[in-house]
Legacy VTK file of the C-alpha trace (Angstrom):
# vtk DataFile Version 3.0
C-alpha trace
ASCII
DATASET POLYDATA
POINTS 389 float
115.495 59.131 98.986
112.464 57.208 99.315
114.368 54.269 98.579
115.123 53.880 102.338
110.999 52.867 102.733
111.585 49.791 100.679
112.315 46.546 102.019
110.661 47.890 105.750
107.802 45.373 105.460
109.435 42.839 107.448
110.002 45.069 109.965
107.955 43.235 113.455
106.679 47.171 115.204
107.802 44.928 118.722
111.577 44.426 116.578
112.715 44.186 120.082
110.601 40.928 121.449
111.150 39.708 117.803
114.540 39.564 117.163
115.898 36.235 116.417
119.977 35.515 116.243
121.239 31.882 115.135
122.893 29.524 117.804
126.275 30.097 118.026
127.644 26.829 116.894
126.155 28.009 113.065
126.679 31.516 113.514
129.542 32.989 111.388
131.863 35.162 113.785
131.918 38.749 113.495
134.559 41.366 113.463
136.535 42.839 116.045
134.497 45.733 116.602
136.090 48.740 118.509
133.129 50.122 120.687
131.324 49.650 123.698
128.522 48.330 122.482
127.125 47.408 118.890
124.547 46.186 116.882
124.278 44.853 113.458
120.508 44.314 112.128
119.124 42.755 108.801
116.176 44.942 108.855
114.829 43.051 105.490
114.768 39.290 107.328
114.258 41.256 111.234
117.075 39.357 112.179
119.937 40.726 114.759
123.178 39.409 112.419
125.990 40.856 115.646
125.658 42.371 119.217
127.161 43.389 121.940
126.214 44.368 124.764
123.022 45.699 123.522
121.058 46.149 126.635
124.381 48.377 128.269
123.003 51.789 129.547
125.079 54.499 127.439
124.336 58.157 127.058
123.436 58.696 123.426
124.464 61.848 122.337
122.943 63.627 119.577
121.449 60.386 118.710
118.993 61.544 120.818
117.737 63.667 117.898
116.200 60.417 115.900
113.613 60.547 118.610
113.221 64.570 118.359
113.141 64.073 114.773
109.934 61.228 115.353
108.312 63.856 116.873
108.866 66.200 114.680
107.352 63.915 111.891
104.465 62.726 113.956
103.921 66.656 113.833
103.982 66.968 110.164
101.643 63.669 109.601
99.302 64.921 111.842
99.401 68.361 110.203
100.166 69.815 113.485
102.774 72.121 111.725
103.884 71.830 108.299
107.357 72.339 105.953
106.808 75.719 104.783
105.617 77.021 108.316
107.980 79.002 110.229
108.795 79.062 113.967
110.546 81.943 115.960
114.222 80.990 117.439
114.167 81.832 121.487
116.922 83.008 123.256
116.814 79.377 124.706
117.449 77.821 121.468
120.137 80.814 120.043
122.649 80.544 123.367
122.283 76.815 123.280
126.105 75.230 123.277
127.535 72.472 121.108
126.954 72.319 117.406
124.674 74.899 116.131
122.926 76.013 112.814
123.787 79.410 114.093
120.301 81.112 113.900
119.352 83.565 116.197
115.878 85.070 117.729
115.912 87.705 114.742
114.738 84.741 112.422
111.697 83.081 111.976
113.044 79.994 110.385
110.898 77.589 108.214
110.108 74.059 109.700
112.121 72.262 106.752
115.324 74.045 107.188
114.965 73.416 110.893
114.780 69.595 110.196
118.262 70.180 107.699
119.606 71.786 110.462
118.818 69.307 113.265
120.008 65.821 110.949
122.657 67.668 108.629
124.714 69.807 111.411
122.984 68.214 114.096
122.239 71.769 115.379
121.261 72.074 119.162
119.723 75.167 118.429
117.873 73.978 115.882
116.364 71.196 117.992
115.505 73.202 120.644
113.593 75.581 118.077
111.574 72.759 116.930
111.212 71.172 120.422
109.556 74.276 121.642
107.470 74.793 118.591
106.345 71.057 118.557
106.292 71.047 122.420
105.340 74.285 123.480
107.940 74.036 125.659
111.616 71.992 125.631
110.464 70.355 128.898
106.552 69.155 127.257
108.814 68.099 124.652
111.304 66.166 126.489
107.476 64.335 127.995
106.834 63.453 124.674
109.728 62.038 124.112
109.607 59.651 126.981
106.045 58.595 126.599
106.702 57.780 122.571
109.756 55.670 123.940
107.262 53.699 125.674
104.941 53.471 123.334
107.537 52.080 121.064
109.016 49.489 123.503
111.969 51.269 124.370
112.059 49.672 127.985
115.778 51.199 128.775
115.603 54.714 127.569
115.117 58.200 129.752
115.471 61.234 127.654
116.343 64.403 129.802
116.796 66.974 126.890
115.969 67.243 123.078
119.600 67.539 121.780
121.242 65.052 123.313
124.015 67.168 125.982
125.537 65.415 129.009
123.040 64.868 131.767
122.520 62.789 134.402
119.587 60.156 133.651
119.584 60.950 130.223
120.606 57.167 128.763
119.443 54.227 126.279
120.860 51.135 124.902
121.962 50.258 121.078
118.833 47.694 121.191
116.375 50.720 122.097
118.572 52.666 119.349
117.076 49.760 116.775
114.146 50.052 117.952
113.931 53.921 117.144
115.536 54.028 113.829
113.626 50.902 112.418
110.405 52.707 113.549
111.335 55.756 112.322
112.255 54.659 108.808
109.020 52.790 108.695
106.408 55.186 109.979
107.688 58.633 108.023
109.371 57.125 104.890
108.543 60.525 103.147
110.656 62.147 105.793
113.732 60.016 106.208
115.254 61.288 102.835
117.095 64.527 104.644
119.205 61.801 106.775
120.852 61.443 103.219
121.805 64.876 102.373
125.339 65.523 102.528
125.883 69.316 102.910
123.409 71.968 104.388
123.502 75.665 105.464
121.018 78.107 106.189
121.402 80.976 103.960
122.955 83.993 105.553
124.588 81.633 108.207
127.990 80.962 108.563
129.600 77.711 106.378
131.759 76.401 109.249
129.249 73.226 110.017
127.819 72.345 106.797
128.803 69.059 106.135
127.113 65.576 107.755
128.536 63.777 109.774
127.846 60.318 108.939
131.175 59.940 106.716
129.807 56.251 105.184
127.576 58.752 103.287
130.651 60.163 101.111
132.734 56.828 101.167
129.601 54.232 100.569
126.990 54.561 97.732
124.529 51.987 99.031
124.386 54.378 102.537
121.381 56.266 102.633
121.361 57.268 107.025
121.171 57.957 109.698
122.745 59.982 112.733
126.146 60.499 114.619
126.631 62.072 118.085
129.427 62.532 120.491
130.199 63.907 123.686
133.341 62.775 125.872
131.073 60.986 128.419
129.661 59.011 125.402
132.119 58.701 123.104
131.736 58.850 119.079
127.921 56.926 117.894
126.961 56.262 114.929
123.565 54.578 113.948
124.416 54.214 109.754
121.459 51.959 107.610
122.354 50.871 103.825
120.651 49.035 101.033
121.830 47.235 98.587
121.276 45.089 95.744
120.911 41.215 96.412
119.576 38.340 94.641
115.836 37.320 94.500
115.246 40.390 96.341
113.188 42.936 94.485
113.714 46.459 96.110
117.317 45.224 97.582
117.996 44.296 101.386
118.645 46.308 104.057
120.888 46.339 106.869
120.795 48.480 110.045
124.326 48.863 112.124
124.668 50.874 115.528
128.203 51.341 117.430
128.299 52.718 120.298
131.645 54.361 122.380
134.434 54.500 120.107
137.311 56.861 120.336
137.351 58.635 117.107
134.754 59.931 114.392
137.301 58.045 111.525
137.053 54.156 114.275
132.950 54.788 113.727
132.640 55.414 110.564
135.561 52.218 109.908
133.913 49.921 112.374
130.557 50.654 111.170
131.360 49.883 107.547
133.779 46.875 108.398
129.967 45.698 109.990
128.001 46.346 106.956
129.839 44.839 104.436
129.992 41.587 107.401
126.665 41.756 107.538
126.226 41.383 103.552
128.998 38.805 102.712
128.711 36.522 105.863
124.824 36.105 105.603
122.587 35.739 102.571
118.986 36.805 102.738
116.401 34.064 101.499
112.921 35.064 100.231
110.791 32.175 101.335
107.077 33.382 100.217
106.400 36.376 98.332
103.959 38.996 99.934
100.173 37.450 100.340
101.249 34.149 99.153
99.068 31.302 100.750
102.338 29.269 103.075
99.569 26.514 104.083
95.908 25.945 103.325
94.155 24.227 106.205
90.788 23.152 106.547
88.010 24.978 108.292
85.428 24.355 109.874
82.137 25.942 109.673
83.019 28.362 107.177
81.577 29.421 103.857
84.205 27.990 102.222
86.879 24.647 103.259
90.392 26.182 103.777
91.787 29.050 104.909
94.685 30.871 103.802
97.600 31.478 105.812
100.477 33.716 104.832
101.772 37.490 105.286
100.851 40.900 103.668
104.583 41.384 103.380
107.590 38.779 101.635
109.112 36.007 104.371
112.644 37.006 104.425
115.530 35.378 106.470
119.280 35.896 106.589
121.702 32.544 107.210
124.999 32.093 107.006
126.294 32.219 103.138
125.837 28.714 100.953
123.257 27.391 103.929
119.878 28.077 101.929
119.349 24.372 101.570
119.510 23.338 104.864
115.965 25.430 105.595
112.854 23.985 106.748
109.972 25.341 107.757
106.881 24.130 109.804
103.978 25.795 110.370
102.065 26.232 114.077
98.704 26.603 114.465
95.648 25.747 116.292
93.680 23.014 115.408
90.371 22.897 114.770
90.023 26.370 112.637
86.311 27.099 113.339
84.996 30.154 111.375
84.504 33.185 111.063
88.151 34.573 110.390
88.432 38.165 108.911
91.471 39.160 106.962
94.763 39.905 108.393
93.350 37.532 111.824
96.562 36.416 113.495
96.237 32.401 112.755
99.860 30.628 114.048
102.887 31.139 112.773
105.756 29.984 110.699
108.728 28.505 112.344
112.083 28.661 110.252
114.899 26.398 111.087
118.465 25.533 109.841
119.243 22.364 110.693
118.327 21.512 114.093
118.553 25.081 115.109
116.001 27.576 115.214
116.622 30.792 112.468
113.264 32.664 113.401
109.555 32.665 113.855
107.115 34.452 112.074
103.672 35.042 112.707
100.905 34.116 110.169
97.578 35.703 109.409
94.595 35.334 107.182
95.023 36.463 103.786
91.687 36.115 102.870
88.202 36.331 105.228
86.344 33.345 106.057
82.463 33.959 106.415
80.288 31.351 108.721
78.331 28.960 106.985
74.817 28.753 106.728
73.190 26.741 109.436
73.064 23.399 107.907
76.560 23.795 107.262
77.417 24.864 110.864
75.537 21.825 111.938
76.633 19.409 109.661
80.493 20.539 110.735
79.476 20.397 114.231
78.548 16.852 114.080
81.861 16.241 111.898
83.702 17.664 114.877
82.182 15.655 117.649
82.920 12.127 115.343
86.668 13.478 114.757
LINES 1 390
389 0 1 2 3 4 5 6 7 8 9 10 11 12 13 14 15 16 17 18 19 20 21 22 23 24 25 26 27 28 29 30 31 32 33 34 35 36 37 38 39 40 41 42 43 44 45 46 47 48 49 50 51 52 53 54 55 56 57 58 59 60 61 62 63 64 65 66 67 68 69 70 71 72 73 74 75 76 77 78 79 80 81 82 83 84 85 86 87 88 89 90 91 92 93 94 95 96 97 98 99 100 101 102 103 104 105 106 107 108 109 110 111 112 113 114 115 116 117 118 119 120 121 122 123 124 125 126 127 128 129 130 131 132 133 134 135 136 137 138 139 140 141 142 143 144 145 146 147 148 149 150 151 152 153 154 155 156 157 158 159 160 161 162 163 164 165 166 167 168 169 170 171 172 173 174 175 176 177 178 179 180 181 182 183 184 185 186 187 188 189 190 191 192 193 194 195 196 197 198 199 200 201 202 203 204 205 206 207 208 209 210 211 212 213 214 215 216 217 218 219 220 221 222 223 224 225 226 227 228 229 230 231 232 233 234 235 236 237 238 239 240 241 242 243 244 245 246 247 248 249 250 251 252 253 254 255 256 257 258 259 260 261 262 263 264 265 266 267 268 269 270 271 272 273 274 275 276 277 278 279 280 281 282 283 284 285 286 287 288 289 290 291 292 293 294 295 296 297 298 299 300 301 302 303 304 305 306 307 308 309 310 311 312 313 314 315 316 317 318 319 320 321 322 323 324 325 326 327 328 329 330 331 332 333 334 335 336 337 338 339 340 341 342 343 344 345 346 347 348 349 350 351 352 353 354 355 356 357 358 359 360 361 362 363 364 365 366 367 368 369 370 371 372 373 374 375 376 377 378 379 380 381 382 383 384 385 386 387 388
């Protein structure tokens, strides 16, 4: 499934500080969604399409295991461990509660099938064998996982356990969720293919949990992820992410949705598709410049050559509201003079996008190209240009 690493580019790492929503008077109404909280993301454009209340502490359940599973991956990257290597299952990890892989400390169980069993049956005890192989211990591990929420900007997150079981502290929000899914799709996009698989079971295990969770997966072709959890004190989750085909957009666009504390496992899966197929037919996704395409030339001072080119090493993207296209503009922000030298992929300005009167988004601009100083008669020759203007 390495279709689910397409259409990341646009993907801001700080999605959080860079989210961008249009005013309400233009903004087509969503659903009635039955949950606590929700979220509804156009990961191609990095726009947040729906919310509500998105900065709500909640426990998170076994959604906790996206951010074991980041881990995990960073592992694998790093060639801390690999997929083939095998890890021993404590008696920690065999007695722990809730749903299980059902291993036991008579295995030594290979890294791979650990991952299957942590996102396919969402096994506990498969968590906690990884935690303690990644971690040392479940309690280094449960360190890591707080620091790599900070590193990521998840300001409203405090993991107390790998698996995701009731306990007090132990509590996110849906935007943090975001934050951690969109990250984890775009860092390990070899890796994020097992949120897809529909059945798993160890062999010589017993069959009784071998099916995902994530119903959209059976019911919804364009669903490729990502993770369910439950526990009474936080309801049924669901964090689901789909892609499908849309016009003008090579590779297809992508849409992220999170609910949060609804009463069933058949209201998440409904209210998360009733927000995906929203998110698709109240919003159309405009590609405004392709990826590396100059968006302005300006001149530059000083430099071995006279212009500079600004753009992005990924397409401009945005969603508005269906049959709205037209109604874009888009200005660009920079500072002025541009004095060389500027090497490639410099932040120079940005590019703000509005519909109407109202702001859509605003996206920041780099060089495409690098922009050597002039020799010095050119330097001075600019320099005396620059005093007269």
């Amino acid at each position: 499934m390495n279709r689910m690493s397409d259409a990341l580019r646009a993907l801001v790492l700080a999605a959080a500080a860079s989210f961008s929503i249009l005013a309400a008077a233009q903004a087509p109404v969503p659903p009635e969604i039955a949950a606590r909280s929700y979220l509804l993301l156009d990961v191609t454009a990095n726009q947040l399409l729906a919310q509500k209340d998105i900065d709500s502490q909640v426990e998170p359940a076994s959604l906790t295991k996206l951010m074991s599973a980041y881990l995990v991956f960073d592992a694998l990257k790093s060639k801390k461990i690999t997929l083939t290597q095998t890890l021993p299952v404590s008696e920690r990890a065999w007695k722990m509660p809730g749903s299980r892989m059902f291993i036991d400390p008579k295995m030594q169980v290979p890294v791979e099938d650990l991952i299957k069993g942590l996102i396919v049956q969402s096994g506990n005890d498969a968590t906690m064998a990884l935690a303690e192989g990644v971690g040392g211990t479940a309690e280094h591990f449960v360190q890591l996982m707080n620091e790599q929420a900070k590193v990521l900007g998840m300001k409203n997150t405090t993991y107390k356990n790998p698996e995701g079981l009731t306990e007090p502290g132990h509590t996110t929000t849906a935007r943090d969720l975001s934050i951690l899914a969109g990250r984890l799709m775009l860092d390990f996009p070899e890796y994020v293919h097992y949120y897809a698989i529909k059945k798993y079971r160890y062999p010589g295990t017993p069959s009784t949990n071998d099916t995902n969770r994530n119903l959209l997966l059976f019911r919804d072709p364009t669903v490729d992820g990502l993770k369910t959890g439950h526990t009474n004190a936080a309801g049924y989750c669901m964090i689901v992410t789909a892609k499908r085909d849309f016009p003008n957009l090579s590779g297809g666009r992508r849409l992220l949705s999170i609910v949060l504390g609804t009463s069933s496992e058949a209201v998440r899966a409904n209210e998360s598709q009733k927000l995906l197929n929203w998110g698709y037919t109240a919003y159309d996704a405009v590609r405004l410049f392709e990826a590396n395409q100059p968006v302005a030339t300006p001149p530059v001072w000083k430099g071995a050559v006279n212009t500079l080119k600004l753009g992005r090493t990924e397409p401009i993207v945005v969603a508005v509201p269906a049959g709205s296209a037209a109604k874009l503009t888009t200005q660009v922000a920079r500072p002025d003079p541009l004095v060389a030298p500027f090497t490639k992929n410099q932040p120079v300005g940005s590019l703000k996008i509005s519909l109407g009167d109202q702001p859509v988004a605003e996206v920041p601009l780099v060089a495409l190209e690098a922009v050597e100083q002039a020799g010095i008669l050119g330097r001075a020759w600019d320099a005396v240009r620059l005093w007269i203007k």
